[in-house]
KEKE-3310 file (N, C-alpha, C; in steps of 0.2 Angstrom, whole numbers, plus 5000, padded with zeros to 4 digits):
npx = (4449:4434:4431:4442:4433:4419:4425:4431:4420:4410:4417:4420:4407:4400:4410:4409:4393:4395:4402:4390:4380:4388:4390:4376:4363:4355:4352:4366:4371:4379:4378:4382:4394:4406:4421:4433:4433:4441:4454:4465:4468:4458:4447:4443:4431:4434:4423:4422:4428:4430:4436:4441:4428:4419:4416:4417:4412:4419:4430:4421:4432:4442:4453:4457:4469:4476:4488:4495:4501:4501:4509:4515:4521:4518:4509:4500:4489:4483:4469:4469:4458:4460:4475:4487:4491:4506:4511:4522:4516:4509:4504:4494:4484:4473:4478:4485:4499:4503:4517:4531:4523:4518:4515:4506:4506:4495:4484:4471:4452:4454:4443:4442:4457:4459:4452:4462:4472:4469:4463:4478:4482:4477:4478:4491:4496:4501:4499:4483:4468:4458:4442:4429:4412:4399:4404:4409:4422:4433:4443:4454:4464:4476:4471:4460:4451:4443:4443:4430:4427:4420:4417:4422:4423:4423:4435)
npy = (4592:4594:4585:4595:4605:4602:4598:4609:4617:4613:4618:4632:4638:4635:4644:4654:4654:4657:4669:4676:4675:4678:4693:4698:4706:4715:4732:4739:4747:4758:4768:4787:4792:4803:4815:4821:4836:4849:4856:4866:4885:4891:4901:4903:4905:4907:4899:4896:4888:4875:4868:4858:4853:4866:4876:4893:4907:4916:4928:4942:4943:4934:4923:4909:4904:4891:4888:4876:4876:4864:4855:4847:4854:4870:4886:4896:4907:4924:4928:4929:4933:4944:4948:4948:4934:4922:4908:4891:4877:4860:4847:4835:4821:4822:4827:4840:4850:4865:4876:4887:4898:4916:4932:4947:4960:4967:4972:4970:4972:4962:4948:4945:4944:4934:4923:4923:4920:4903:4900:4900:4892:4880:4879:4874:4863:4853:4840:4841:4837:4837:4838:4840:4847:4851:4862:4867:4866:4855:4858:4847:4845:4836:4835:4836:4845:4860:4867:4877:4879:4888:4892:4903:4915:4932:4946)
npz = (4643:4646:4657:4667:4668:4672:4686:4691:4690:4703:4714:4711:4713:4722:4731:4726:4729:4744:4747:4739:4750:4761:4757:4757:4752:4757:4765:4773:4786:4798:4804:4800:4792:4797:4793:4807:4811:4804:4818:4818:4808:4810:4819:4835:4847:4863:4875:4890:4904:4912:4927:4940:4940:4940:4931:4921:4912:4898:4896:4884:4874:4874:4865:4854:4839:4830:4820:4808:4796:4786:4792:4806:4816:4823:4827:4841:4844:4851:4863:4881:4888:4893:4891:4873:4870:4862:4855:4853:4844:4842:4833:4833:4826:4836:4846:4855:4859:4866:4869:4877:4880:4879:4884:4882:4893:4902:4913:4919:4923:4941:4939:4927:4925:4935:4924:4914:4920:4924:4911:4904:4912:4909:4896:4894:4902:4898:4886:4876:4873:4859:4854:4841:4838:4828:4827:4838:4847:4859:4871:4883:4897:4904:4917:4917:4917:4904:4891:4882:4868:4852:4837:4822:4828:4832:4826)
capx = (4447:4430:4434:4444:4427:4417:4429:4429:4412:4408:4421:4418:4401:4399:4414:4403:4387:4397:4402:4384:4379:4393:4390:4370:4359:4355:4356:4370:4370:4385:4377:4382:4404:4409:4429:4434:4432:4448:4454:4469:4465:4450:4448:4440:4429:4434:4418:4420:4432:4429:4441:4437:4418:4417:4412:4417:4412:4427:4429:4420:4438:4446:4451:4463:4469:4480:4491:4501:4502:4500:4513:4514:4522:4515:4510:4493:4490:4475:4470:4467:4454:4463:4481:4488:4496:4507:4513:4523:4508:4511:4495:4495:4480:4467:4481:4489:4504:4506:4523:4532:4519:4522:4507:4507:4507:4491:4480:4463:4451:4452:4441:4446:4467:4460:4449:4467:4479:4468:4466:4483:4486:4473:4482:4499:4499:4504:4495:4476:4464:4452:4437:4425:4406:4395:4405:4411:4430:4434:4453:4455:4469:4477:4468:4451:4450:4440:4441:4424:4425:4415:4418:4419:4423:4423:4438)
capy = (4599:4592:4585:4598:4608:4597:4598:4617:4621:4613:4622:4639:4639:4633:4648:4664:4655:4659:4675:4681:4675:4685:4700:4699:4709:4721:4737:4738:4755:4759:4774:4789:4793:4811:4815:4824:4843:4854:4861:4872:4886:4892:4906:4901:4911:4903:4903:4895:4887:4872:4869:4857:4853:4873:4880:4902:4911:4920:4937:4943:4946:4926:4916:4904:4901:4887:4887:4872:4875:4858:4851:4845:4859:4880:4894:4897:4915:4925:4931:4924:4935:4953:4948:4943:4927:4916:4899:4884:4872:4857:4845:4826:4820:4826:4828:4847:4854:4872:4880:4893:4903:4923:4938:4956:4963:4973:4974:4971:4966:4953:4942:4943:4942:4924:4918:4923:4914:4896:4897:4898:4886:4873:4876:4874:4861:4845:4836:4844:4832:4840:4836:4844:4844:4855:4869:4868:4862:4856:4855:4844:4841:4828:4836:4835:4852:4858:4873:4876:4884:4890:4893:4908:4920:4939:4951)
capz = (4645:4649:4662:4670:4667:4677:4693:4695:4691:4710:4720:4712:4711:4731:4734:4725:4734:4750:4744:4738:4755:4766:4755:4756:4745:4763:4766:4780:4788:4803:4805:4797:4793:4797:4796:4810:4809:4807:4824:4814:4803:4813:4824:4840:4853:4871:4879:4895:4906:4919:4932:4945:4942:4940:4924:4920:4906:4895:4893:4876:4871:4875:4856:4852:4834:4829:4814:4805:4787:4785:4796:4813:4821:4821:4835:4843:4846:4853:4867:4885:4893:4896:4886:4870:4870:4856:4860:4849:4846:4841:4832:4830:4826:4841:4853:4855:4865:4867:4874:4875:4880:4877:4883:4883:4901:4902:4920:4920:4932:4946:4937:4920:4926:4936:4923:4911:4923:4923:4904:4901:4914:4906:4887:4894:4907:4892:4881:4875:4869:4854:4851:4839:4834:4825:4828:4844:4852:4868:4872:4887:4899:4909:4924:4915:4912:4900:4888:4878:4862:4846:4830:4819:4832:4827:4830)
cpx = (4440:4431:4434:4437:4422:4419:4429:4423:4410:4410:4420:4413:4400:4405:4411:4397:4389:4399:4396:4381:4380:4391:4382:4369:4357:4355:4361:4371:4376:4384:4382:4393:4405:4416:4429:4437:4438:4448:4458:4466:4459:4450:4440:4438:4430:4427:4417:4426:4429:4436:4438:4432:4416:4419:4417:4416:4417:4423:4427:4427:4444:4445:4456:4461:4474:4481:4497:4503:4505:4504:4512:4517:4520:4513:4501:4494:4480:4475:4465:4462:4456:4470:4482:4492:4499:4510:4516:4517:4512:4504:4498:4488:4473:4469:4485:4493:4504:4511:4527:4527:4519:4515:4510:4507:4502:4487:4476:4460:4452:4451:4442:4455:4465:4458:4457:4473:4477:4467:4473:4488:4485:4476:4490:4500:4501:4498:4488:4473:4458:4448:4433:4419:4402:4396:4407:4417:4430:4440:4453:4461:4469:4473:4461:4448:4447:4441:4435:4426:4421:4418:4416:4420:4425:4430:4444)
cpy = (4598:4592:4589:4602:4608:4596:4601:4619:4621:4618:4631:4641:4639:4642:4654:4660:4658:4666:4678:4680:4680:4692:4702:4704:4716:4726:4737:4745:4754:4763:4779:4792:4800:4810:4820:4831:4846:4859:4866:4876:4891:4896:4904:4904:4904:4905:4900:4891:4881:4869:4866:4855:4859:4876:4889:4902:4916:4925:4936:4944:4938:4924:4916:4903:4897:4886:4881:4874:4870:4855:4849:4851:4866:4885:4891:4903:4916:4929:4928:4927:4943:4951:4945:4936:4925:4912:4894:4877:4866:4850:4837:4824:4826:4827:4835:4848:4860:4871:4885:4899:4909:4926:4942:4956:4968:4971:4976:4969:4961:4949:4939:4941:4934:4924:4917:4917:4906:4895:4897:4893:4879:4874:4875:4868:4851:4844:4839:4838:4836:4836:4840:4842:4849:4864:4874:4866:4863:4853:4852:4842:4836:4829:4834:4841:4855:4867:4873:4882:4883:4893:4899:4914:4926:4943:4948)
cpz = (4648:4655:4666:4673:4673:4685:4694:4695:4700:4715:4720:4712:4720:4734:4732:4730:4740:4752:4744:4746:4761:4764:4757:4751:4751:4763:4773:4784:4795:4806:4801:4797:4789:4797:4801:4807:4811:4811:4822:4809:4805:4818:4829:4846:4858:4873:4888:4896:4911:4921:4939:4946:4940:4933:4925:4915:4905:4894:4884:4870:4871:4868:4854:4842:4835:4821:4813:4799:4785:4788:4804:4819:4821:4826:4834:4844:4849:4859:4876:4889:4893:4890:4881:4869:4862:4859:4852:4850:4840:4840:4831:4831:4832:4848:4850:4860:4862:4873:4873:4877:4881:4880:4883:4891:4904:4910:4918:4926:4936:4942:4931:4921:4930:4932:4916:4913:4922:4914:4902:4905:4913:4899:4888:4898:4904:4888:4882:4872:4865:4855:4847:4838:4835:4827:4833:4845:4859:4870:4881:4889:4902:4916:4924:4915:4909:4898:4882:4872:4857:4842:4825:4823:4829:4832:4833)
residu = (UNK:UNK:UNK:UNK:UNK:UNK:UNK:UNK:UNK:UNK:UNK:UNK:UNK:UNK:UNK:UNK:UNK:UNK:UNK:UNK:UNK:UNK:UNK:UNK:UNK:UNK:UNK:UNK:UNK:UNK:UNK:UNK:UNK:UNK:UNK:UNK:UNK:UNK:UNK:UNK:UNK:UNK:UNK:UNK:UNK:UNK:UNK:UNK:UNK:UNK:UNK:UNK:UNK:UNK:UNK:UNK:UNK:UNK:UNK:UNK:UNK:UNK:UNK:UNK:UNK:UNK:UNK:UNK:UNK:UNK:UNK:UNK:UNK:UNK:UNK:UNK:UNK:UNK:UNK:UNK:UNK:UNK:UNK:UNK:UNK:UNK:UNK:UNK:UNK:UNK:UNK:UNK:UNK:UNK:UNK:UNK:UNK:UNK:UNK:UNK:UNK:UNK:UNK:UNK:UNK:UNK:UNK:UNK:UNK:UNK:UNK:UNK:UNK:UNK:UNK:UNK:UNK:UNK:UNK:UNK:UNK:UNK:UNK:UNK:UNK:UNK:UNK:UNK:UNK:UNK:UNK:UNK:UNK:UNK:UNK:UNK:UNK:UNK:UNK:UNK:UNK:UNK:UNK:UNK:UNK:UNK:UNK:UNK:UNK:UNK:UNK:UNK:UNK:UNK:UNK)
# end
């Protein structure tokens, strides 16, 4: 048993030194680990639309929510500027599809009825890409697209 003794001290002794080595004593830092912020759940003031390199600000009255009740599939509802809208929304990770899109029929002005027709043409035209931070979301299409929202929207 000696012996035996004798034979392993080396190799496990050399195998933690390599060990304490790899692990260091360091601080290691990565920078700091956020989880991604829930886009469902959340009532969201639209505040801006770009289209083409071109920027609009939404009507005080544009805001998307997005319901799953824990699942992958659920509605968005809201209001796109002048009408209200609901929609099949559909969440996988940081990718959305809205379809089915439904509004009321009401007639506002000119500039609110366009800036109405390109947001539901930017949440409906396939795959969204979320993004969120510090209180902001930015749903992005395949066009590049961009809807800007904020958080906590009132109404």
């Amino acid at each position: 048993m000696n012996r035996y003794k004798q034979r392993m001290i080396p190799p496990v002794a050399a195998a933690l030194a390599v060990l304490t080595v790899a692990c260091g004593t360091g601080k290691a830092d990565s920078g700091p680990v956020t989880s991604p912020q829930p886009v469902t759940g959340i009532d969201w003031r639209v505040d801006g639309l770009t289209v083409g390199g071109t920027t609009r600000h939404a009507p005080g009255t544009a805001r998307l929510r997005i319901d799953t009740h824990g699942t992958a599939e659920g509605k968005a509802a809201g209001n796109l500027g002048c009408n209200q809208f609901s929609a099949r929304a559909t969440v996988h990770g940081d990718r959305i599809t809205l379809g089915d899109l439904r509004t009321t029929r009401m007639a506002c002005a000119p500039d609110r009825m366009d800036f109405e027709r390109a947001l539901a043409g930017a949440l409906t035209t396939g795959t969204l890409v979320a993004k969120t931070d510090d209180g902001r979301l930015t749903l992005t299409d395949g066009n590049g697209d961009i809807v800007h929202l904020s958080r906590n929207a009132s109404g």
